[in-house]
C-alpha positions as CSV (number, residue, x, y, z in Angstrom):
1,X,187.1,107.7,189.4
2,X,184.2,108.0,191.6
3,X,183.8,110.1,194.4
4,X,184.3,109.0,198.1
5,X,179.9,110.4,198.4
6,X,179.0,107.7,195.3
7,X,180.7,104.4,196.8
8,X,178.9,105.7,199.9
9,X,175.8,105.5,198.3
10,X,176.6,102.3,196.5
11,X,177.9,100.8,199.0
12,X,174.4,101.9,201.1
13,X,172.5,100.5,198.3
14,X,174.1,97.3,198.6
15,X,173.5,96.9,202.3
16,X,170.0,97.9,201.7
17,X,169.3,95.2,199.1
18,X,171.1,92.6,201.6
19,X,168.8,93.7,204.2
20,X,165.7,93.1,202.3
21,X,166.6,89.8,200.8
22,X,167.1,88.9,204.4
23,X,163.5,89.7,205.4
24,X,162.2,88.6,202.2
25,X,163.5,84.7,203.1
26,X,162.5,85.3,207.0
27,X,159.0,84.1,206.3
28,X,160.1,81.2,204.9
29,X,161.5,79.7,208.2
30,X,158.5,80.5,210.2
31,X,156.6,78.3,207.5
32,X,157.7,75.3,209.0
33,X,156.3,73.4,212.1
34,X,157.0,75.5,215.8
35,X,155.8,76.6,218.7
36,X,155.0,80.2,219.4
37,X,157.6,81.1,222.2
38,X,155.7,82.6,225.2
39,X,155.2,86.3,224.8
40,X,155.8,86.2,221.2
41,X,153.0,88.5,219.2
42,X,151.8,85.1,217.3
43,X,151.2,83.6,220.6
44,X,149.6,86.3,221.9
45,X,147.3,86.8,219.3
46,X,146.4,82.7,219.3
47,X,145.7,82.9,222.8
48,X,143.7,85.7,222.4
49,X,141.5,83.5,219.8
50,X,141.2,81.0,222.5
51,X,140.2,82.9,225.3
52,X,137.1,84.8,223.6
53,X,136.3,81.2,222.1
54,X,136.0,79.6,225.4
55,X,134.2,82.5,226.9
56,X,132.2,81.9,224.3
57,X,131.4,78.3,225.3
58,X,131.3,79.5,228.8
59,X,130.3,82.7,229.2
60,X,130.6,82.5,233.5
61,X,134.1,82.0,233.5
62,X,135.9,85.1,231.8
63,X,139.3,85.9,230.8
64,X,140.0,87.5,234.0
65,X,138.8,84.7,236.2
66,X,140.4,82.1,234.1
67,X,144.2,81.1,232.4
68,X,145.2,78.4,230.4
69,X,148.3,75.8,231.3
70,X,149.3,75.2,227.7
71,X,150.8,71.6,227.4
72,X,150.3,71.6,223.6
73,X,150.9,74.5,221.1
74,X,152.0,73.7,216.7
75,X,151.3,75.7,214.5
76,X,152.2,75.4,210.8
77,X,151.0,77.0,207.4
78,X,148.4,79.3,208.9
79,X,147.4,76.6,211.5
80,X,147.2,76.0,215.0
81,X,146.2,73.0,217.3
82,X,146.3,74.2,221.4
83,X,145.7,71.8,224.0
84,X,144.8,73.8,227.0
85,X,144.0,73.1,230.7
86,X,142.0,76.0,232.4
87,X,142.1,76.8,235.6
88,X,141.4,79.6,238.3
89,X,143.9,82.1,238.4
90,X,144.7,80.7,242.1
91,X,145.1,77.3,240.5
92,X,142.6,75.8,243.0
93,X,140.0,75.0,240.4
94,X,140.7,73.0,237.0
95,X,138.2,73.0,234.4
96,X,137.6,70.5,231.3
97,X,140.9,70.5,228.9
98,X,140.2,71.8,225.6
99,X,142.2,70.5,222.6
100,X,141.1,72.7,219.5
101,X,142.1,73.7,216.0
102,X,142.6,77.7,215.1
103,X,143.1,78.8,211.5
104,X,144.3,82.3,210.4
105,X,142.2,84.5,208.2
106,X,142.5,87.5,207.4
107,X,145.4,88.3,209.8
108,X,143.5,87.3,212.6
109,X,143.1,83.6,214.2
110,X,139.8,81.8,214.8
111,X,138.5,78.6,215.5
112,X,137.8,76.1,213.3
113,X,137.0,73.0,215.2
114,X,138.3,70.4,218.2
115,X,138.1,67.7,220.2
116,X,135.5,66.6,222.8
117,X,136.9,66.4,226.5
118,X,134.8,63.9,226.8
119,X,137.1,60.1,227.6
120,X,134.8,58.2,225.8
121,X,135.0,59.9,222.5
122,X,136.6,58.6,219.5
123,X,139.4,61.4,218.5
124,X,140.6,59.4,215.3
125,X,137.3,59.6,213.8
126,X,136.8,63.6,214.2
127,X,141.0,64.4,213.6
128,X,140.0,62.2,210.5
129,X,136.4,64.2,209.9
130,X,139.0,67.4,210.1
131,X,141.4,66.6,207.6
132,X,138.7,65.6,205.0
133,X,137.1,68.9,205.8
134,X,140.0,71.2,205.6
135,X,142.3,69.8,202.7
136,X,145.6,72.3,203.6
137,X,145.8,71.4,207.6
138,X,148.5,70.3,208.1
139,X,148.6,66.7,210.1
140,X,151.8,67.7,211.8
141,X,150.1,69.9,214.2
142,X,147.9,67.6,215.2
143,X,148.0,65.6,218.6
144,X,148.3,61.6,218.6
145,X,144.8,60.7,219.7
146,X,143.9,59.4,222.8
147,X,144.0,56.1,223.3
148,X,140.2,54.4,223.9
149,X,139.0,53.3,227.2
C-alpha cells in the first residue's frame, strides 16, 4: 500500500495534467470569430496598431489629442477589421471614419489595408481586391459594404 505522501503526489500530478489540458484547448475557443472585450490585452494591443497607423496618416493629430468610438471590432485567425470614428477627446470635433484591416505578425498587429472614407468609393471591389490578396482572411470579419450613392 502506498503512502498517504505518494497519492499526494499522484493525485498533484493528476490536477496538474488537468490544468494543462485545459490551457492547451483555451486557444482553441479564441480561434473563432469575437470581439476583443474593452480593456482586454488583445484589444489593447489592436488599438495600439491603430493609433500609430493613423498618426501615421496624420501626423497633426496624435494619440493624445485624438480617441476612437469603435462601432466595429472582429477579429478571427490572426485578423482584425476596426471601423473607427475619431474624434477630439472633448467630442467636439469628428474626423473621417476609418474602416481598416490589421493582421498579426510576429506577436504584434499591423496594418494591412482598408477602406476609403470617401462615399463615392466602391468597397466591394477593394474587400474583393483584399481577399484575392490575402488568401487566409477570413470574410467573416469583414463589414457588409456600403451601399452606392
Amino acid at each position: 500500500m502506498k503512502s498517504n505522501g505518494s497519492l499526494y503526489i499522484i493525485i498533484l500530478m493528476l490536477s496538474g495534467l488537468f490544468i494543462a489540458h485545459a490551457h492547451a484547448t483555451e486557444p482553441v475557443a479564441k480561434d473563432q470569430i469575437h470581439t476583443p472585450e474593452k480593456g482586454s490585452a488583445e484589444r489593447k494591443a489592436i488599438m495600439e496598431a491603430v493609433h500609430a497607423q493613423y498618426a501615421k496618416n496624420d501626423s497633426t493629430r496624435t494619440q493624445a489629442s485624438v480617441e476612437f468610438v469603435v462601432p466595429y471590432l472582429q477579429v478571427h485567425n490572426g485578423w482584425a477589421w476596426i471601423i473607427i470614428n475619431p474624434q477630439s477627446k472633448d467630442g467636439k470635433q469628428q474626423f473621417e471614419s476609418q474602416s481598416e484591416l490589421y493582421q498579426l505578425n510576429d506577436g504584434k498587429w499591423v496594418w494591412a489595408g482598408g477602406l476609403s472614407g470617401e462615399a463615392d468609393f466602391d468597397d466591394t471591389k477593394d474587400l474583393n481586391e483584399l481577399k484575392k490578396k490575402f488568401s487566409n482572411l477570413p470574410s467573416d470579419i469583414l463589414p457588409k459594404p456600403r451601399p452606392k450613392p
